[in-house]
C-alpha positions in Angstrom: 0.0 0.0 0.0 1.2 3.6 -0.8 2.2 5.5 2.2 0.0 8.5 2.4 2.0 12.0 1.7 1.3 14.4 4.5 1.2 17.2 2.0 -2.4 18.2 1.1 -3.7 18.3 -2.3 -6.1 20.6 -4.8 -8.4 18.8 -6.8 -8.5 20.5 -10.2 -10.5 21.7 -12.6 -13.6 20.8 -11.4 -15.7 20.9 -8.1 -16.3 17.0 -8.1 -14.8 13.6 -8.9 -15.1 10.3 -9.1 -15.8 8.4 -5.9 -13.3 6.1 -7.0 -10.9 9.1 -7.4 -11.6 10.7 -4.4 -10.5 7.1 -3.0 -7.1 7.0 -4.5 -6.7 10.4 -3.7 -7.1 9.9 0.4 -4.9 7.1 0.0 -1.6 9.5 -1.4 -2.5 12.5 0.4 -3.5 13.8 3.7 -6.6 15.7 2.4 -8.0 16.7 -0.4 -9.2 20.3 -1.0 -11.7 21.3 -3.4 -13.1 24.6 -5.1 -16.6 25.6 -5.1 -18.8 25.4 -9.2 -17.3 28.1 -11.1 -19.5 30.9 -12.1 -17.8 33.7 -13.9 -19.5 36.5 -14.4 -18.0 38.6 -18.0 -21.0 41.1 -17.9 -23.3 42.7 -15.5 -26.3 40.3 -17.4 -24.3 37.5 -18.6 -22.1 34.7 -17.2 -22.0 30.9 -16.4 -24.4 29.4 -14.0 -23.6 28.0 -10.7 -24.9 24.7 -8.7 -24.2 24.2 -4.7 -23.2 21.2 -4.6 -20.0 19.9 -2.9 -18.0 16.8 -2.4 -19.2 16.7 1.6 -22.5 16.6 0.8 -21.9 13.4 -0.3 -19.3 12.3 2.3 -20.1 14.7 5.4 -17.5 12.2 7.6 -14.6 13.5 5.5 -15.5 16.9 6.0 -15.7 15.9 10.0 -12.1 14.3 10.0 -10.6 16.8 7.7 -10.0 14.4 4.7 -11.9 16.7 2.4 -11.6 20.1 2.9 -13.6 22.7 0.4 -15.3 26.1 -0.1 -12.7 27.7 -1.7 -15.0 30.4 -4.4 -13.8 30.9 -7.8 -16.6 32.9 -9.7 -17.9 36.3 -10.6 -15.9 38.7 -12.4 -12.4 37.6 -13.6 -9.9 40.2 -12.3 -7.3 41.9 -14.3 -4.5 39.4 -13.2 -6.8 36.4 -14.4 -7.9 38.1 -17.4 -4.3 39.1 -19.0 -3.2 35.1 -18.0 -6.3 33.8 -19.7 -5.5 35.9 -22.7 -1.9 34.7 -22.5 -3.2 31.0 -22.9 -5.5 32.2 -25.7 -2.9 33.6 -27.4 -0.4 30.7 -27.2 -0.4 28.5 -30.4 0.2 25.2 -28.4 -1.8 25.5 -25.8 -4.6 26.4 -27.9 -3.6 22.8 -30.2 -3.7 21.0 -26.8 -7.3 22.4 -25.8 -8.5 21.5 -29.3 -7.1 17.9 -29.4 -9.0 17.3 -26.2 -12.3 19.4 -27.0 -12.3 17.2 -30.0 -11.2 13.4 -29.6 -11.8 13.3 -25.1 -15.9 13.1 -24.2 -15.2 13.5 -20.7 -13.6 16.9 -21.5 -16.5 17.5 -24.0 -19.0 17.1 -21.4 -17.5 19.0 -18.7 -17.6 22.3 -20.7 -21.0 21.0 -22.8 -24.3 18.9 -22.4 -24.5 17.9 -25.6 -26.7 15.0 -24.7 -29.7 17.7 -25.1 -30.3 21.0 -27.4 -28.1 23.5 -26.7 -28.6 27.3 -27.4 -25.7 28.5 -30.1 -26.6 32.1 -30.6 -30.8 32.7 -31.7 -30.9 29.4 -32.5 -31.4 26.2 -30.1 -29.4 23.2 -32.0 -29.2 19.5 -31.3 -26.0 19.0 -29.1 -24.3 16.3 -31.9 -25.0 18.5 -34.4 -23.4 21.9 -32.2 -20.5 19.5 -31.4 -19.7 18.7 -35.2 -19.5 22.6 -35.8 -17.6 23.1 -32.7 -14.4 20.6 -33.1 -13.7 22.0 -36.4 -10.1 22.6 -37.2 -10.6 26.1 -38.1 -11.4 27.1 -34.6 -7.7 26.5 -33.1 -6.5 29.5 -35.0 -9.6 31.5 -34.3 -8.3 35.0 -31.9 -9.9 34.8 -28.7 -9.5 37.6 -26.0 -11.6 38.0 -22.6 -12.7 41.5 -23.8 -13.8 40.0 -27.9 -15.9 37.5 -25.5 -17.1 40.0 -23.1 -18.0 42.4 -26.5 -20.4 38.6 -27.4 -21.7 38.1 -24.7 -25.7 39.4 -22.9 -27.1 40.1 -26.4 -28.7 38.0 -29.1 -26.4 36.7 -31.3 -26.7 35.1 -35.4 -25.8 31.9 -35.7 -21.6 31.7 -36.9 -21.0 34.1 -34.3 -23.4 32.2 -31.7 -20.7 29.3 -32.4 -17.7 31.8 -31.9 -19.0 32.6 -28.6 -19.8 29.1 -27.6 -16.5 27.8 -28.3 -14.3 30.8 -26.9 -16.8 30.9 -23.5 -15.5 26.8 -23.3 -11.7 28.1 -24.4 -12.6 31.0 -21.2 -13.9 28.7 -18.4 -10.9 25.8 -19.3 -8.5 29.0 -18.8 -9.8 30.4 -16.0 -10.6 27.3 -13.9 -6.2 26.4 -14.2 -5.5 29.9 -13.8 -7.7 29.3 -10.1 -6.0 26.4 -9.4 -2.3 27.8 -9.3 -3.4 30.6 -7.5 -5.2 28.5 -5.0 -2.5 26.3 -4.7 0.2 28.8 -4.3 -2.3 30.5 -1.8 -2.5 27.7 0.6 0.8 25.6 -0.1 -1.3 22.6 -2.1 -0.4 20.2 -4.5 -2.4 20.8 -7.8 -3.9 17.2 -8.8 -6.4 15.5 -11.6 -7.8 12.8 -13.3 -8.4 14.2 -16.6 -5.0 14.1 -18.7 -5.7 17.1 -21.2 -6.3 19.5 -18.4 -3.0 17.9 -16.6 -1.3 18.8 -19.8 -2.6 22.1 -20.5 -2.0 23.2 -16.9 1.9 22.0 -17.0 2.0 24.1 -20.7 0.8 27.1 -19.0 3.4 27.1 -16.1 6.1 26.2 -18.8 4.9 29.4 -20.6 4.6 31.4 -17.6 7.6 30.1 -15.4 5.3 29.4 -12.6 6.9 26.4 -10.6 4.1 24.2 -9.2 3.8 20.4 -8.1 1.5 18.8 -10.9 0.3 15.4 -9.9 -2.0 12.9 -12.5 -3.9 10.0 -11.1 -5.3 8.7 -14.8 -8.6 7.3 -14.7 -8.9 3.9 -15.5 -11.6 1.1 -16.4 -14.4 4.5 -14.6 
């Protein structure tokens, strides 16, 4: 059996995992912190939406012993510091061939930025998620310029359909940004170990320190046979 590391480690990107995750996480580190749903806010009227639910809700005796610690907010307006780093990933030719290989080949990745099990709303129109997807993982959108402020100048009014799709993608390119951008911060914040299960975000996170020089402990645990 693995001895357990008594440092403490940041789940990342999202605000839940696996159960089977969570297990192999407790068994390599002391506890496991996690980040509260990410709602960014780009405009007074338009933003992501939010939902309250938390790892302890499902396992309140972790949250007792200290296993799990969360509650740590990442939403409303992005910040100038966030902003110029999400436009730095933007503008970075292979971190922006890394996000598209995984928006396009990794439904795991897909789904965590898009239900595309349902319609979807692309603009004025409201389109059947496979057919959104097929428009969306088109090569032509890893070259397409992305800033926070073009997607701010999209977003809380009604949009035609090609630029309904230029939104859609670069709000997915935005939240994929901004939720690795969290996670070094937080992690720096509160002396954590940055750690996943999803290999394209591993690999977009350890591109972005590369860029940016930051020096952070990036742990994987790959899913597998879940």
């Amino acid at each position: 059996m693995t001895a357990v590391d008594e440092t403490q480690a940041l789940y990342y990107p999202f605000h839940l995992c696996h159960a089977r995750t969570l297990q192999r996480l407790l068994e390599r580190y002391r506890a496991v912190h996690f980040r509260d749903y990410m709602a960014l806010r780009l405009t007074p009227l338009s933003g992501t939406t939010a939902y309250n639910d938390r790892m302890g809700a499902f396992f309140p005796e972790l949250v007792e012993s200290g296993r799990i610690v969360q509650g740590y907010s990442v939403g409303g307006p992005l910040d100038r510091e966030t902003a110029d780093a999400v436009d730095r990933d933007l503008a970075d030719t292979i971190w922006r061939s890394l996000y598209h290989q995984a928006f396009a080949t990794d439904r795991r990745f897909q789904s965590g930025l898009l239900d595309l099990s349902h319609e979807i709303r692309i603009g004025d129109r409201t389109v059947p998620g496979p057919a959104a997807l097929l428009r969306l993982v088109d090569e032509t959108w890893k070259s397409e310029r992305y800033t926070v402020e073009d997607l701010r100048s999209l977003s809380g009014r009604p949009l035609p359909l090609d630029d309904g799709y230029r939104h859609a993608y670069g709000i997915a390119l935005l939240q994929t940004s901004a939720s690795l951008i969290y996670t070094v911060r937080l992690a720096g914040q509160h002396g954590l170990v940055a750690v996943t299960d999803s290999e394209p975000h591993y690999r977009l996170l350890a591109r972005t320190c590369e860029r940016e020089g930051w020096t952070l402990r990036n742990d994987l645990i790959p899913r597998r046979d879940y």
